[in-house]
N, C-alpha and C positions, 0 to 999 in steps of 0.2 A: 591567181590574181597577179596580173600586171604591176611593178611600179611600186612596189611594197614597200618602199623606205617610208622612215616614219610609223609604220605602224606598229604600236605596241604588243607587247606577247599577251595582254588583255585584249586588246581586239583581234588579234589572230585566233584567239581562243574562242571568242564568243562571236566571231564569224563562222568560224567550223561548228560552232555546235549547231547555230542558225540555219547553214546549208544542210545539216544533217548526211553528210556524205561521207562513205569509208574515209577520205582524204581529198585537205582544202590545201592548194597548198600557195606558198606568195613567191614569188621573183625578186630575186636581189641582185646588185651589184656583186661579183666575186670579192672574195677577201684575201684565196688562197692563190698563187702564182702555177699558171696554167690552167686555169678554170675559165671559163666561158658565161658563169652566171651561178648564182647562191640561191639554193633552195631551203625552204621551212617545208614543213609537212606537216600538218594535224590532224586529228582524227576528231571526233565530238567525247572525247577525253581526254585529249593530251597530245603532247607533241615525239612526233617519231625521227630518228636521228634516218632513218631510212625505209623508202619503199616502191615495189618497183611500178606499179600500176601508174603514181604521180612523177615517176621518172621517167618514162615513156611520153605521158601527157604531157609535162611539163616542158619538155623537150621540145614536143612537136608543137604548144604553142608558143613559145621564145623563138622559133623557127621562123612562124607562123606571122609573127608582129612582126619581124624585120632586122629578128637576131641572126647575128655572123660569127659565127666559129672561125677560132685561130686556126685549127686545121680541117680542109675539105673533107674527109672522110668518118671524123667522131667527133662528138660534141663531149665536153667534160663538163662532170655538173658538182660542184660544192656543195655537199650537205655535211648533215653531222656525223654520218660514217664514214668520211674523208672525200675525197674526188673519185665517181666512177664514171665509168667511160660509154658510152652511150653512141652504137655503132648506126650511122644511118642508113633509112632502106635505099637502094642503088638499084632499082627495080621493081617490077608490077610484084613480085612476087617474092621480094626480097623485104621481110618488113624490118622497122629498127628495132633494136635489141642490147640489151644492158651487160655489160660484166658483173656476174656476178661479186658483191664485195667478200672478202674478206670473213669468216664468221668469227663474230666477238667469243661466242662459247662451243664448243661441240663437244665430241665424245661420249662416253655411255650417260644413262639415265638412274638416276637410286630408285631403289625398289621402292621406296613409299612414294617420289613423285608418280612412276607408274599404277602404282595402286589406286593413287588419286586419279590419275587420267583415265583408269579404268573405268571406275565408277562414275565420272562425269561424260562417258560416253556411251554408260549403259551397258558396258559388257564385262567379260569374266577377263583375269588377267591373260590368262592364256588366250587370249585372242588377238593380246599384241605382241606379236611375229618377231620384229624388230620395232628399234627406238634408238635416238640419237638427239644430241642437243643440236641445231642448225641455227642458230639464233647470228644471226647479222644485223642486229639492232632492234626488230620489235620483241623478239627475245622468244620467237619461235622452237616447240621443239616438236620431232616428226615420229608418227605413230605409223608402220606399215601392218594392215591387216589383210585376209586369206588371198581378197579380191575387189574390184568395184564394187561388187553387189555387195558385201558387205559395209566397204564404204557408205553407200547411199541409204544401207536402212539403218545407219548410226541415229539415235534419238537422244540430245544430250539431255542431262541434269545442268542447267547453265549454274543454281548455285552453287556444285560440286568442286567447278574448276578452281576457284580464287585467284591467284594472280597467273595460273598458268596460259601459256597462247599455244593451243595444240591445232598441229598439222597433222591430217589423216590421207592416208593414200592406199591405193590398192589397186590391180592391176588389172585392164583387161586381158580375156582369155585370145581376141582376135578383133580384128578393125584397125582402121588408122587410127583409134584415140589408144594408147600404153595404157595408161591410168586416168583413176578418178581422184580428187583431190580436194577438201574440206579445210575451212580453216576454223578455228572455232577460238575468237576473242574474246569474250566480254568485258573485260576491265578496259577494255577501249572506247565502249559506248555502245557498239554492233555485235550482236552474239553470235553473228555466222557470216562472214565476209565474205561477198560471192566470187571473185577472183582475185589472186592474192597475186602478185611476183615476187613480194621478197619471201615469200613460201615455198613455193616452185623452185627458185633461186637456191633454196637450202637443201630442197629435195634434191636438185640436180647435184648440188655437191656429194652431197651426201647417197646417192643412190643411181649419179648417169656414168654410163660407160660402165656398168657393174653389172648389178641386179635390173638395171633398164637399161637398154639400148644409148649408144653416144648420140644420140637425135631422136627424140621422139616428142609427141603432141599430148599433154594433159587436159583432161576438160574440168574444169572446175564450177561450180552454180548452177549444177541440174536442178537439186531439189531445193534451191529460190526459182526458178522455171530461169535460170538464165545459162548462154549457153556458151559459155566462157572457157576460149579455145590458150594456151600456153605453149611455145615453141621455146623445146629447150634442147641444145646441144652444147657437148662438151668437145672443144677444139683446142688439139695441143696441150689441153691439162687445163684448160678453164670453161669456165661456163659461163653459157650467153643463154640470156632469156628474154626472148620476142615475142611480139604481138604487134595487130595491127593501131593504128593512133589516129583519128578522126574528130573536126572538130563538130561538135552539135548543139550547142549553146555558145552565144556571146552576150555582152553586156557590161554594163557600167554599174556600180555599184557607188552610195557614199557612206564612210565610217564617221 
C-alpha cells in the first residue's frame, strides 16, 4: 500500500488479516538518513521487523509509482531491521536482489528446541543432520536433512511447533535446483509459507559458499503446487538473495 501515513498499526493489522497474505506491506516516508522509503510488513498475525519477499516487492512497486533513489544502482529500504540494500536488475537476466541483513540470533540450537522441532516435523531426531539459529528478524531457525526428498515428504504436527519458525532444507542429488526449502510458521497466521527470502537469506548465511555452492537456485513451494524459484549467492562475504518482481494486481483501497 501506497501513501501509508496516517494509518494506524490497527488498521495496518486488520488490513493484513483482510488480505490474508504471507505479507501486506505500507510505504512510508524515510525516517532514517540514506534510505529512499520506510517499510512496515505484516503478516495476518503480526508485524515483522523484516522480510525478503515484500522487500523485493516493495521495491519494485515504489519503483513502479515514480520512486527515485538517491543512488542509480541500489535502492535502500528502512525497516525495523535497520537499512538494507536492495540491488537493481541491470538486465534481462539480471534480477533485483537483497543484502542479506545482518542475523539478530544464530549459532547452535539446545537439544530440547531440536527435540521440539523434531517432533513437529514428524521425524526422529537423528534426522536433523545440522541446525542453526538464522533468525534476522522473523526469528527463523534452519533444520538440514539427508536430501530434497526428505524435505518434501516432511508432514508437520502444526500444534507441536508453539512459537518456533522452522526452516527445512535439503539438497538436490543433480539439476540446476541445490536444494529444496520449507518454511513452517504458524504463530504467523500461515502454517507453511510458500516462498520465504528472509529464509533463504539465513540459509545462505548460514550454509552458501560452504556445504552449498557460492551461487546457487533453491526451489521452495512444491508441495503448495507452487513453483518458487530463490537466487542466492554469496559475493566477497555477503549474501544476496534474488528473484524476479512482477506487478499483477493494482487498486485503490479506502480505510
Amino acid at each position: 500500500m501506497h501513501d501509508a501515513d496516517g494509518i494506524t498499526d490497527e488498521e495496518m493489522a486488520a488490513f493484513a488479516r483482510w488480505t490474508n497474505l504471507s505479507e501486506t506491506t505500507f510505504l512510508l516516508p524515510p525516517t532514517e538518513p540514506g534510505a529512499d522509503y520506510r517499510l512496515r510488513i505484516w503478516t495476518p498475525g503480526g508485524e515483522l521487523p523484516f522480510a525478503g519477499h515484500p522487500t523485493l516487492g516493495s521495491c519494485h512497486a515504489w519503483l513502479e509509482a515514480g520512486g527515485v533513489p538517491s543512488r542509480d544502482d541500489v535502492v535502500v529500504q528502512e525497516c525495523g531491521a535497520g537499512l538494507v540494500t536492495i540491488r537493481r536488475g541491470r538486465g534481462a537476466d539480471d534480477r533485483p536482489a537483497f543484502a542479506a541483513p545482518p542475523l539478530l540470533r544464530s549459532g547452535p540450537v539446545d537439544e530440547a528446541d531440536l527435540a521440539r522441532i523434531a517432533t513437529a516435523l514428524g521425524l526422529d531426531r537423528s534426522d536433523l543432520l545440522e541446525s542453526a539459529w538464522i533468525d534476522n528478524g522473523p526469528g527463523w531457525v534452519g533444520v538440514l536433512l539427508k536430501d530434497a526428498e526428505a524435505v518434501l515428504a516432511v508432514e508437520p504436527d502444526w500444534a507441536a511447533f508453539g512459537g518456533l519458525k522452522v526452516g527445512v532444507v535439503g539438497e538436490y542429488a543433480h539439476g540446476d535446483l541445490a536444494v529444496e526449502v520449507r518454511a513452517f510458521c504458524p504463530g504467523y497466521g500461515m502454517p507453511e509459507d510458500p516462498v520465504t527470502g528472509s529464509l533463504n537469506a539465513g540459509i545462505g548465511q548460514w550454509l552458501g559458499g560452504g556445504r552449498l555452492p557460492a551461487a546457487y537456485v533453491a526451489s521452495q513451494g512444491t508441495v503448495l503446487q507452487r513453483a518458487g524459484r530463490v537466487h542466492v549467492s554469496v559475493e566477497d562475504g555477503e549474501v544476496w538473495v534474488g528473484g524476479d518482481a512482477l506487478t499483477t494486481v493494482t487498486g485503490e483501497v479506502a480505510l
